[in-house]
Each structure stands twice: as structure tokens, then as C-alpha cells.
MARTIKOL-441177 format. One record per residue (C-alpha): residue number from 0; x, y, z. Coordinates in pm, 1 decimal. Each point is the difference from the previous one (the first is absolute). Example, Ala and Ser with C-alpha at 12.3 -4.5 7.8 and 13.67 -1.06 7.14 Angstrom:
! residues 2
+------+----------+----------+----------+
! resi !        X !        Y !        Z !
+------+----------+----------+----------+
!    0 !   1230.0 !   -450.0 !    780.0 !
!    1 !    137.0 !    344.0 !    -66.0 !
+------+----------+----------+----------+
END
This chain:
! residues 115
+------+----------+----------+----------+
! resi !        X !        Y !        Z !
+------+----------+----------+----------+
!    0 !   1376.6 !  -9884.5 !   9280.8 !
!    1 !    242.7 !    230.7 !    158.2 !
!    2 !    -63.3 !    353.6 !     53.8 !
!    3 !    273.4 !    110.4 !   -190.9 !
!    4 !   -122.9 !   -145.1 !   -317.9 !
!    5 !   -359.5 !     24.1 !     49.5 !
!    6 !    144.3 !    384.0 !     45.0 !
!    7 !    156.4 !    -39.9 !   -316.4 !
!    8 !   -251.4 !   -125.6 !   -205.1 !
!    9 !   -255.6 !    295.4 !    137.5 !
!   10 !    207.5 !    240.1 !   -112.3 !
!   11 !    127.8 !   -195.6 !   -354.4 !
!   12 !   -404.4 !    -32.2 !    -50.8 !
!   13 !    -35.1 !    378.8 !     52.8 !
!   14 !    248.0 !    130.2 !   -216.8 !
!   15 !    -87.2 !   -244.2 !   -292.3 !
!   16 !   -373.7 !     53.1 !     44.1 !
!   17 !     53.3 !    370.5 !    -87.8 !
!   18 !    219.9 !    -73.6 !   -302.2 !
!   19 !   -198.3 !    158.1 !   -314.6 !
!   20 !     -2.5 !   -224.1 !   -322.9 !
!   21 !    -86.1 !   -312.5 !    222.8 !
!   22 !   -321.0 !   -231.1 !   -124.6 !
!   23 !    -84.6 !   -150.5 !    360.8 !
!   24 !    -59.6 !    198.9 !    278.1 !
!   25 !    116.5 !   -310.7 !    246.3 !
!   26 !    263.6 !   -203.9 !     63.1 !
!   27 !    -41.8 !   -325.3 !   -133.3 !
!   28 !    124.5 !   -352.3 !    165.2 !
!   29 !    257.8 !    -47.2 !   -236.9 !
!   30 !     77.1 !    399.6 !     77.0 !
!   31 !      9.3 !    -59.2 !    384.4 !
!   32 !    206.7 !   -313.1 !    -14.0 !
!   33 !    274.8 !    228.3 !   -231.2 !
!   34 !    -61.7 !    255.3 !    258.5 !
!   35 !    134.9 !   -229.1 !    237.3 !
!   36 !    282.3 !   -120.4 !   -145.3 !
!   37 !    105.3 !    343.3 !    -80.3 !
!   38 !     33.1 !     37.9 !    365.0 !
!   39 !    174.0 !   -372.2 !     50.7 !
!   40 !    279.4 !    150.7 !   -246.4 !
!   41 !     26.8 !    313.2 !    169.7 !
!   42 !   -100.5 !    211.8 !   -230.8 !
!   43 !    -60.5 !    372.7 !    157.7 !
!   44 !   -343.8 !    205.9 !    -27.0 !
!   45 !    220.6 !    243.7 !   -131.1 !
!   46 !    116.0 !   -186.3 !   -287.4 !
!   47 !   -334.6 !    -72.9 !    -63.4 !
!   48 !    -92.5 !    298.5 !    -46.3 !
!   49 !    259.0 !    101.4 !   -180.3 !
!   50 !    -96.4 !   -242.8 !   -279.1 !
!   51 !   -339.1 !     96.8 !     18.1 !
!   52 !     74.9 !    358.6 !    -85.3 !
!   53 !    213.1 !    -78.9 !   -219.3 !
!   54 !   -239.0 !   -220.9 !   -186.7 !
!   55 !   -301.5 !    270.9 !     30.5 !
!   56 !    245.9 !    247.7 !   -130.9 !
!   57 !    118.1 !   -187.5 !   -297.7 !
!   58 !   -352.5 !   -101.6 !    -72.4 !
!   59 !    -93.0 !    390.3 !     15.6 !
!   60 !    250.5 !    126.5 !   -225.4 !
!   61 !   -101.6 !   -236.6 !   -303.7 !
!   62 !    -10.3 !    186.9 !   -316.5 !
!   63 !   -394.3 !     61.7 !     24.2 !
!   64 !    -34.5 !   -135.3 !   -375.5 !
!   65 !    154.1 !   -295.5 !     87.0 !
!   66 !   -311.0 !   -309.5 !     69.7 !
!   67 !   -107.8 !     20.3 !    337.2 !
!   68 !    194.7 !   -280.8 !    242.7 !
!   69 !   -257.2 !   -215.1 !    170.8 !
!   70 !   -130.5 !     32.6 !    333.2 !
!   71 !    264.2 !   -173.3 !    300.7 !
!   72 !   -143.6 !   -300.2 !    155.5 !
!   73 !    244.1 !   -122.6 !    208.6 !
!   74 !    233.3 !    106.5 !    267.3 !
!   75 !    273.7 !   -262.3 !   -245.7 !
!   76 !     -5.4 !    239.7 !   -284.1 !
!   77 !    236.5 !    244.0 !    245.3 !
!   78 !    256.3 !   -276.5 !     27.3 !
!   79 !    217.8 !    105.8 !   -244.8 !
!   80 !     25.2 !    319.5 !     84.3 !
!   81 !     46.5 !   -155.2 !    401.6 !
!   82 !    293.0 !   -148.2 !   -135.1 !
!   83 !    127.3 !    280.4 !   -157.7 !
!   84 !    -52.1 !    229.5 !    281.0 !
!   85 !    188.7 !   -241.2 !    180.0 !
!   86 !    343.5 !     45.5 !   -198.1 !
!   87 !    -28.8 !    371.1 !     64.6 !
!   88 !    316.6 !    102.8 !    193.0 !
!   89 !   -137.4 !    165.9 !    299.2 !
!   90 !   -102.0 !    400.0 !    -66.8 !
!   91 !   -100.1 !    191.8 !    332.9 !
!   92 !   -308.4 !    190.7 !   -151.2 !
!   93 !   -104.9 !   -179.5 !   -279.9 !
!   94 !   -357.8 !   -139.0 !    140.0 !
!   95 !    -28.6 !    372.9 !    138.7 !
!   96 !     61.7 !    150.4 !   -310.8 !
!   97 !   -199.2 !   -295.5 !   -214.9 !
!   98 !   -318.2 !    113.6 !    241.7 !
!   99 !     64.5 !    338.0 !   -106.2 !
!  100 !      9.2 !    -56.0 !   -381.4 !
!  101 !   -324.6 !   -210.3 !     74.5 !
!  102 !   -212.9 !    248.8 !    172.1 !
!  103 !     39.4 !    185.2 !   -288.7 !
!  104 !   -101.7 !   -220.2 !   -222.6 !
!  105 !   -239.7 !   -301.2 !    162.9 !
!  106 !    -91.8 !    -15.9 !    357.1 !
!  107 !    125.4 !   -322.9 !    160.7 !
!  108 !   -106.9 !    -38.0 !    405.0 !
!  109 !    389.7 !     19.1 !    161.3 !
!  110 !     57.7 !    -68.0 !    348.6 !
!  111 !    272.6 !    303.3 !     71.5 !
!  112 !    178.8 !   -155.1 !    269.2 !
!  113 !    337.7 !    139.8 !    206.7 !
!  114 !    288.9 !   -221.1 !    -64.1 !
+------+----------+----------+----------+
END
């Protein structure tokens, strides 16, 4: 395995082993074999994280009558959201500023890195 995606998959493992809501606490095979196609296609930490905020977020702000949504259990249940994230035109900030909603609300572990 190259660096570069053993890198990858570190880091992908850290930020969805701090998401809130989730049932496992580690990645499964079928969750590291995603994992790794995520990086084959490209797909950029950033976005990742981007849909996971975005999924914590919209999970958070249920109406708190509404039945309870069941526990995440696999890193495939953000792959909608993925995809949407990925027809986002490009907005400088917008991770930033998802962070900042999110430390409000739900502490996700972020890697705060200079671009």
C-alpha cells in the first residue's frame, strides 16, 4: 500500500471515528475497502468532511419530536451526501466555515491544515 493512501485512510479513519450518531466505533472491511476506493476516485479529505458535517448537522437539527434516526453503521450511509458534496461549485471557505457551525454544535476531530 502506498503511503499516500495508507495516509489517507489514517486520517479518513480519524475523522469518521469521531463522528457522533455512529453505532461502531471501527471501521469495518466493507468500510475500509469503500475507504479505498474513495481515494481510487479521488475524492478529497476535504470533501469528506464536508459531507460528514453536513450529515452530523442535519442529523442535529431534527425536530427533537420527530423518532429518533438509528445509529450509522457504515462509512456507505455518507455516500449520498459524497455525491452531493461533489456537485458543489467550488466555495473558498465553506469547510472553514462548516467546522465553525460544528464546533458549536457537535465536536468532530478536524485536521486544520494550511492550504
Amino acid at each position: 500500500m502506498s503511503s499516500d493512501r495508507a495516509n489517507y485512510l489514517k486520517r479518513l479513519l480519524k475523522l469518521y471515528g469521531g463522528l457522533p450518531h455512529k453505532a461502531a466505533r471501527r471501521f469495518s472491511t466493507y468500510d475500509r475497502r469503500l475507504a479505498g476506493q474513495l481515494f481510487d476516485r479521488g475524492v478529497s479529505l476535504d470533501t469528506l468532511e464536508i459531507a460528514f458535517l453536513l450529515a452530523v448537522a442535519r442529523r442535529s437539527q431534527r425536530d427533537p419530536e420527530a423518532p429518533a434516526l438509528p445509529a450509522i453503521r457504515s462509512l456507505a450511509y455518507f455516500l449520498p451526501i459524497i455525491e452531493e458534496v461533489l456537485q458543489l461549485p467550488d466555495a473558498p471557505g465553506y469547510l472553514d466555515y462548516l467546522r465553525a457551525r460544528g464546533e458549536k454544535n457537535v465536536q468532530i476531530p478536524t485536521e486544520r491544515r494550511d492550504r
